[in-house]
C-alpha positions, -999 to 999 in steps of 0.1 A, spaced: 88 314 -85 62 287 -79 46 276 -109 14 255 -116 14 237 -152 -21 229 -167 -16 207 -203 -23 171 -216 9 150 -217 26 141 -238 27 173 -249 42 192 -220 65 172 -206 95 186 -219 85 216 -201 74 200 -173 109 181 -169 124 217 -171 103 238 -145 109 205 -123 145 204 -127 148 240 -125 128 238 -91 96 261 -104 70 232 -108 50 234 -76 19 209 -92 6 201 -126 -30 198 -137 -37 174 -164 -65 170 -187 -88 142 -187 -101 129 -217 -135 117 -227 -117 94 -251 -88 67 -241 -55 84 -244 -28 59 -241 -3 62 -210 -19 89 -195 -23 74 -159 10 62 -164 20 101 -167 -2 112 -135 17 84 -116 48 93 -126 42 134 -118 28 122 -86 57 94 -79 81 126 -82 62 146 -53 40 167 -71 7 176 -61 -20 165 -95 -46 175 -99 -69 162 -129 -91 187 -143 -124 181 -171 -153 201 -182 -171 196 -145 -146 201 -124 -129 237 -139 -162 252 -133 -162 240 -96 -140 228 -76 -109 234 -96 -110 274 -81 -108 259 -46 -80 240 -52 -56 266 -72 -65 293 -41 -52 270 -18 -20 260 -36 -15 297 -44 9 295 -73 26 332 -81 23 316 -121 -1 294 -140 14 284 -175 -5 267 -199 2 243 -225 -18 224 -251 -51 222 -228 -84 224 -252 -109 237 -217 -119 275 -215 -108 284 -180 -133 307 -161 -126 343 -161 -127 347 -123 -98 319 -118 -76 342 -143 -66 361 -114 -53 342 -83 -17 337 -92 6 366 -87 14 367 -122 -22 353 -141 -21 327 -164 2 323 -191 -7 308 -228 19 289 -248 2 294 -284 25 273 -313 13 298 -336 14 335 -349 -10 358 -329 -31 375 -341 -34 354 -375 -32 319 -364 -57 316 -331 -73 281 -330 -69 248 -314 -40 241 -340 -24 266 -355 5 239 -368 -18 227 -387 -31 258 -410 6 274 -407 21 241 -432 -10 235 -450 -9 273 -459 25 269 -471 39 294 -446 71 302 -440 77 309 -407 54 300 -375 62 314 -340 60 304 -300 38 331 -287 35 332 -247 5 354 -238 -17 364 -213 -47 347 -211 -82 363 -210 -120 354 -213 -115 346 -248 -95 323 -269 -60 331 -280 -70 370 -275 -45 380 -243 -21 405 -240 12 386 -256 42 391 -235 73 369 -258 68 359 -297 102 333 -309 102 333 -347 106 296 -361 113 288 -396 95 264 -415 117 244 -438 103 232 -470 91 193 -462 87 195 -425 54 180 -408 34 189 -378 57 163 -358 86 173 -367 76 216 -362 58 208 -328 94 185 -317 118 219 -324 94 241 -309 93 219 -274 131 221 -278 133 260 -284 102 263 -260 125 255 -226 152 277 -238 125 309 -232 112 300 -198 142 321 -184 134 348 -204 92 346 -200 99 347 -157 119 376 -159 96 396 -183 63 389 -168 75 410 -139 77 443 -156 40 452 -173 50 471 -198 62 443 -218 27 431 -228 13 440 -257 -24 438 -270 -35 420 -296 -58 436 -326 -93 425 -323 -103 418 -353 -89 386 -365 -107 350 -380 -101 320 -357 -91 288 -369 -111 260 -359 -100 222 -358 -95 210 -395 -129 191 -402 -125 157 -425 -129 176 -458 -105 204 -448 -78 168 -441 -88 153 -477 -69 158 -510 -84 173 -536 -65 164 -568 -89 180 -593 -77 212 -570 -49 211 -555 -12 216 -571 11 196 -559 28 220 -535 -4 220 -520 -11 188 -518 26 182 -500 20 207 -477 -14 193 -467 3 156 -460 28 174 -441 5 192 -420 -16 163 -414 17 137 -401 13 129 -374 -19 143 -356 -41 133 -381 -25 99 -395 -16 118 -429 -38 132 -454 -72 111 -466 -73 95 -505 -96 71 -522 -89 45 -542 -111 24 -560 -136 39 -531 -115 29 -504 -100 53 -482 -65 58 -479 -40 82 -460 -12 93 -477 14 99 -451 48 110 -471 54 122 -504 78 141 -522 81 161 -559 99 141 -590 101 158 -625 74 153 -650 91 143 -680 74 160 -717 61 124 -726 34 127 -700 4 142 -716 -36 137 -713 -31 127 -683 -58 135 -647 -50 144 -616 -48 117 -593 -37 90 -619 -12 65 -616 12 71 -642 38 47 -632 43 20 -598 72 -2 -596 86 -24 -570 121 -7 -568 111 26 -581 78 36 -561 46 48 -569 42 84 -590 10 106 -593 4 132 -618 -14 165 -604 -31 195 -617 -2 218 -622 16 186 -644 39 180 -622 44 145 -603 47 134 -564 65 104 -551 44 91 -527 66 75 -504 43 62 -475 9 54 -472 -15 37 -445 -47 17 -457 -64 -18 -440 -33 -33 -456 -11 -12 -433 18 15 -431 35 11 -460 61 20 -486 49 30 -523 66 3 -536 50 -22 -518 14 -14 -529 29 -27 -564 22 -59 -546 -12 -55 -535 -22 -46 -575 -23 -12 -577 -13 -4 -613 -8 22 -637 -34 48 -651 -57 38 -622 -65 69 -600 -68 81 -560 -97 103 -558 -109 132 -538 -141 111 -528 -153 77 -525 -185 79 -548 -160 84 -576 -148 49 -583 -166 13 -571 -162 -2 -536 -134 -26 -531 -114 -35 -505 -75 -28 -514 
């Protein structure tokens, strides 16, 4: 089987290490960014210093030259993994096989750019590594292999998206030998929302909201991709990047969601929410940098003062 792999790296080099070793990998397109991503040339080299044709695809090129190039390298399979470009509809068909979609998400109900994302925030249970067809539209092909994957309570995106590579290379045997036989795709419902990108609100805390489960589970979903979930204090922005639960003893009453009820050097910092229950927040990134709850002692955060969902609630300073 010659394969052609189409992804942004690092994200699909685990698979790409595989189809290599396993003598599949015939080329591998990579994204280019309009943005600096760090090390990618240093990925391109290193696909190219292994003998692989490269071929490095943006929004200009897919809709030109990129059909001339895949016809003349004629894969029999296409796979495609965490690549943000629409691909034309008339390129869909030169390899044997099509194009296949590695989605990290349940299909119908989690289509989107990143369905990690919405699957902890939404407290989910269980996510899935969908492999599907791929058609004119977004996350909408024929799905040909769906591996459940547990989501255990306090997991982040990191950590999901790591066990899912892992599991991911296990199921390439399976996914060659069942996209020769038709009948093993099966169409997706048409009537399902899509997901977009989370915007900056949807990535913010919302104490006055929020329980604490919910607030967890949006920290979680936000490590690493989006550098934790955003807080204010005293008007600056902060991201909270690790918390857990602690009890709420009876003694805390009138109290706000968001406040401070207790920060000490040894012990950590504590934050009552909604649903009276506290977090531990364990890790946090501000101008002062990544650091532990217990260290922001030091920097004069106190007792009783309060993160907010917004920075017009409190006066500007500088933590």
């Amino acid at each position: 089987m010659k394969i052609t792999l189409i992804g942004s790296f690092p994200s699909c080099f685990t698979l790409c290490k595989y189809l290599s070793k396993h003598n599949y990998l015939d080329a591998v397109c990579v994204q280019k960014h309009n943005t600096f991503v760090p090390d990618q040339d240093f990925w391109t080299q290193s696909i190219k210093d292994k003998g692989f044709e490269t071929y490095t695809i943006d929004s200009n090129s897919i809709k030109s030259e990129f059909k001339g190039w895949l016809q003349g390298r004629s894969p029999d399979l296409v796979i495609v993994y965490g690549f943000s470009l629409k691909i034309p509809e008339e390129i869909l068909s030169i390899p044997k096989y099509g194009f296949l979609n590695i989605h990290f998400g349940k299909l119908p109900e989690n289509r989107g750019p990143d369905p990690l994302f919405w699957s902890i925030k939404n407290g989910e249970k269980e996510t899935a590594i969908t492999i599907h067809q791929m058609d004119e539209n977004w996350d909408t092909g024929k799905i040909l292999l769906v591996e459940p994957i547990p989501i255990i309570q306090g997991e982040t995106g990191g950590m999901i998206n790591s066990k899912m590579n892992f599991i991911l290379v296990q199921l390439i045997e399976k996914t060659l030998s069942l996209i020769q036989e038709p009948v093993n795709y099966r169409v997706q419902p048409t009537k399902n929302r899509y997901n977009k990108r989370p915007s900056d609100i949807e990535t913010t805390i919302n104490w006055e909201e929020q329980t604490a489960d919910e607030i967890e589970n949006l920290i979680n979903a936000c490590n690493p991709k989006y550098g934790g979930a955003t807080t204010y204090y005293q008007g600056s922005p902060i991201k909270i990047i690790e918390v857990s639960p602690a009890d709420c003893p009876d003694t805390l009453i009138d109290k706000s969601p968001g406040e401070i009820v207790h920060i000490h050097p040894q012990e950590g910092l504590f934050v009552y929410c909604k649903d009276k229950k506290l977090l531990r927040v364990n890790i946090m990134h501000s101008d002062a940098g990544v650091l532990t709850g217990q260290k922001y002692f030091y920097l004069g955060v106190q007792q009783n003062q309060h993160f907010t969902t917004n920075i017009k609630t409190e006066p500007l300073i500088t933590l």
